[in-house]
N, C-alpha and C positions, 0 to 999 in steps of 0.2 A: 546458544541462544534459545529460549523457551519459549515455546509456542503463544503464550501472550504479548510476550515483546513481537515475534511476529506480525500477529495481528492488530499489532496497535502501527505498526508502520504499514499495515495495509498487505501485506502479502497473504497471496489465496495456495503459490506454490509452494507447500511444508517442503515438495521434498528435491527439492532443488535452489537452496538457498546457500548453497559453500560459497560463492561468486558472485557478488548480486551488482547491480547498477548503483546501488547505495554502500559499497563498500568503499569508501572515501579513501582515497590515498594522499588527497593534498585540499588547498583551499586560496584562493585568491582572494581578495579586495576588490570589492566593486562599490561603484559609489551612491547607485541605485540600487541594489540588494544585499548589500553590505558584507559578508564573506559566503564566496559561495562555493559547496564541494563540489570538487571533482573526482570523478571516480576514474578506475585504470582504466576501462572502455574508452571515457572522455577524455584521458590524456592521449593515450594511445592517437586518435584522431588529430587532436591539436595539435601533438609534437611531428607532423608533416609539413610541405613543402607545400600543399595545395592550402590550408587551412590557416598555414602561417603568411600565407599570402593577402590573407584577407587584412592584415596590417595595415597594407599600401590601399587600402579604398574608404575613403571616406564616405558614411554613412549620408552624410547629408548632400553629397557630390556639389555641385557649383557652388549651394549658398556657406560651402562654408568662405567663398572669397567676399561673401559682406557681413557673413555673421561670425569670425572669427574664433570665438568659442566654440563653435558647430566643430573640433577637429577629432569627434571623435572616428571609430572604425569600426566595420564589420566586422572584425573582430571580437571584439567587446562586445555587442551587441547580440552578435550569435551565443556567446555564452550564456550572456542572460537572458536570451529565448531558453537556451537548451533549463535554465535553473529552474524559469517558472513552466515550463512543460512539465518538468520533472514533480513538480512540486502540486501541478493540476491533476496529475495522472496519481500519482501516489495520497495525493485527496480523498479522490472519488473512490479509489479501493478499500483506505480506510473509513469512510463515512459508509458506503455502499458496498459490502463483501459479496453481498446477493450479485453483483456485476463480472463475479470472479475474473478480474483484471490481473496477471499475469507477469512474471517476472519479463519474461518475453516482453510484452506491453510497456511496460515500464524502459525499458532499454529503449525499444526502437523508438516509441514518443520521443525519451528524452535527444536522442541522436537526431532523430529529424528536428529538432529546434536546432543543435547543436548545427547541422549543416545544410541551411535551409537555405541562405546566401553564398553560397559556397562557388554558384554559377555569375555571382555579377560582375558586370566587365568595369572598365573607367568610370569613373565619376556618376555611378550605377546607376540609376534607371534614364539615366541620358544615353548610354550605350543602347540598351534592348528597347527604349519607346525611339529616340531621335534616328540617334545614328543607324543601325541596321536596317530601317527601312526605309531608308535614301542609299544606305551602301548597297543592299540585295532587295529591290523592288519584291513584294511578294512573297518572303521569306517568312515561315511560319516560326519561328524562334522567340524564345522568352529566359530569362536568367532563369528561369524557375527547371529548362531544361540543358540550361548550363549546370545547373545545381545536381542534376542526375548526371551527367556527363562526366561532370568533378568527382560526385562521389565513385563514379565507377573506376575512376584512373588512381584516385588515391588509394582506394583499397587495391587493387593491380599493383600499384607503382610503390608501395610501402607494405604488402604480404600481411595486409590485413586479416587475420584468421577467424576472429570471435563471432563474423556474421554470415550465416548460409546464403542460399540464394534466396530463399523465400526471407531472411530479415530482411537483406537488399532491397527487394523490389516492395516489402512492405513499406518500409521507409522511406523509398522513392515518390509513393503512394500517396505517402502523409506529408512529404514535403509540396505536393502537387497539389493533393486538396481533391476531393470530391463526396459527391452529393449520391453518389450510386452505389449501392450495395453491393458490400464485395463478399466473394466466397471467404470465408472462414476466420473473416477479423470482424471485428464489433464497429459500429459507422461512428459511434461519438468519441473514438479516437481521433475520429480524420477533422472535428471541431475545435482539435486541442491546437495545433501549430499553423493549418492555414484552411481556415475554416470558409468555407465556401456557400455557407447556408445566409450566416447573417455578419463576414465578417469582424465578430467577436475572437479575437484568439489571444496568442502568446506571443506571437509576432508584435502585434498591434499594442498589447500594453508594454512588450521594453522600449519600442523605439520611439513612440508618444512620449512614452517618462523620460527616458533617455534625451532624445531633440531636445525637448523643454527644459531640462535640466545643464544642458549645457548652453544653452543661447540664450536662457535668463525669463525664458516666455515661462507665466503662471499656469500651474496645472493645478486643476483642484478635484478631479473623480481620484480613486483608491483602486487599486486595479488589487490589492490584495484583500480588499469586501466581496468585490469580485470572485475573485478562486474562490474562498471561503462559502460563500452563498452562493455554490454551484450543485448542481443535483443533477441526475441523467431518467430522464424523461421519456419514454418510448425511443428508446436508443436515441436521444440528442438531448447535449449540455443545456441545462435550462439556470436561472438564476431567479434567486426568489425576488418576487414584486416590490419589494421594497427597497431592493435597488435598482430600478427603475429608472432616477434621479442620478446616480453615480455612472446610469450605462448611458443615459443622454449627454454629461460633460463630458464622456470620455471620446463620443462623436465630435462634441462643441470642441473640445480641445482639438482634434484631429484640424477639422475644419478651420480652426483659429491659424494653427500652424501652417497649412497654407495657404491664406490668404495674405497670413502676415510675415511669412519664410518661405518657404515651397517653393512660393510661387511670386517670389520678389521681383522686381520688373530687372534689375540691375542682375540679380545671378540667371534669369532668364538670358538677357542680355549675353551674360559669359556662355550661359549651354550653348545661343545658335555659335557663337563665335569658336568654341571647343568644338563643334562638329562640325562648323565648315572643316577648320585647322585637318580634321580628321579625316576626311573624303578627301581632300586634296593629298594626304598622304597616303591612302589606304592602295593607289596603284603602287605604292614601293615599297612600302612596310606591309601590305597584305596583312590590313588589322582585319578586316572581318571575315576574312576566310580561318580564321583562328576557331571562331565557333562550333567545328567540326574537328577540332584537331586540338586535344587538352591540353597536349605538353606546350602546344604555343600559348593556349589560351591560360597556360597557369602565371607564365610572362608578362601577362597584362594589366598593370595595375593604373592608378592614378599617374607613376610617373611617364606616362605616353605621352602626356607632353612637352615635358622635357626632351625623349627623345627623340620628339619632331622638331624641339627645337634646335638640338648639338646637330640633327642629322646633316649630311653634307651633299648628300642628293639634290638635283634640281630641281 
């Protein structure tokens, strides 16, 4: 490979390029991003038990029992964080070299998209908003640190090699989100996957497109003028002024979605009803005490209510 092809994909590291994040081994169909590679790093991950778990959660938790089409998964959803991180990060190194963005960089962005939901429990954010703080009054917990949790068991429990300590905890970092300058990473990395400045990120534009896309509600912002018209500005993602217009729909859209899905009176309806169902079962099935303990909580998916329903306890 010759040093222009290089730098036309954006890489600042000549001399560690044998293995890179962008060395594709395969590609899927997606219906929002239409094929997207995947590299051995990102197989490696997905071919687990923790990440093949994300199957059983539906992305939209309750409303998909009025919106029917809603059935898609975390699953899905995580890969296409992991594509367009991939794809933000690998942008800005090849528009912006002066940024000397990093094969390193490029990895663990695209991985923390990749495993960013990795911690959500049932019918997900009805688990860590509803139910945990009726089940554990007080309890500081958020899927966001289920998501570190997760990751720390899968790489343990599957002999994950490829990421030291310090990708780890970078990652965990970027999965987290923050606004405070860290020793020895660059801060408009941590805008890419869960941007804590102005909630712009990658997160936000698959599962916008995604929701909408499958429940039939019109989107009309471009979340790919977006990337495109993104630049790094005293260390933070800025977007030229002229999409302005495109970063207000993509709010209106947000907003539309729930006032007119999210937040439907009828799947509100199903969430109290799924977490009473849940509190009343949590003295026998000891669901929230899983939150501390990964190998129970990799058990946990959407069908927990089924198994409160078979179950035979009193």
């Amino acid at each position: 490979m010759n040093q222009r092809t290089l730098l036309r994909r954006g890489f600042t590291d000549l001399d560690d390029l044998g293995d890179t994040v962008l060395d594709h081994s395969t590609h899927v169909k997606d219906p929002i991003h239409g094929y997207i590679p995947l590299s051995e790093d990102m197989l490696q991950i997905i071919d687990t038990p923790q990440f093949q778990r994300l199957r059983s959660l539906k992305q939209m938790g309750t409303s998909y029992f009025v919106f029917p089409g809603g059935s898609h998964n975390r699953f899905e959803h995580c890969i296409g964080t992991a594509f367009l991180a991939g794809e933000v990060v690998q942008g800005l190194a090849k528009r912006q070299p002066e940024l000397e963005i990093s094969v390193r960089d490029i990895r663990c962005v695209t991985l923390a998209g990749l495993c960013h939901d990795l911690g959500h429990g049932p019918f997900s954010h009805v688990f860590d908003n509803e139910f945990i703080p009726r089940a554990q009054p007080g309890a500081q917990w958020s899927h966001e640190m289920g998501s570190e949790m997760m990751l720390d068991h899968l790489i343990d429990d599957n002999a994950i090699d490829f990421l030291d300590s310090a990708d780890i905890a970078f990652i965990k970092q970027l999965i987290r989100g923050t606004t405070t300058p860290m020793r020895d990473e660059k801060m408009f990395l941590f805008d890419i996957v869960a941007n804590k400045r102005n909630g712009v990120d990658v997160d936000r534009f698959d599962y916008v497109q995604r929701d909408c896309y499958n429940v039939g509600e019109p989107s009309s912002y471009d979340f790919s003028r977006l990337i495109l018209n993104s630049r790094v500005i005293d260390d933070e993602i800025c977007y030229n002024q002229k999409e302005a217009f495109n970063l207000t729909e993509m709010f209106h859209t947000r907003y539309s979605m729930h006032k007119r899905v999210y937040s439907h009176r009828a799947a509100k309806a199903i969430e109290f009803m799924i977490v009473d169902a849940m509190l009343i079962a949590d003295p026998v099935l000891h669901i929230s005490q899983a939150v501390t303990d990964p190998r129970r909580y990799q058990t946990l998916t959407d069908n927990l209510l089924y198994e409160i329903e078979r179950s035979t306890e009193p």
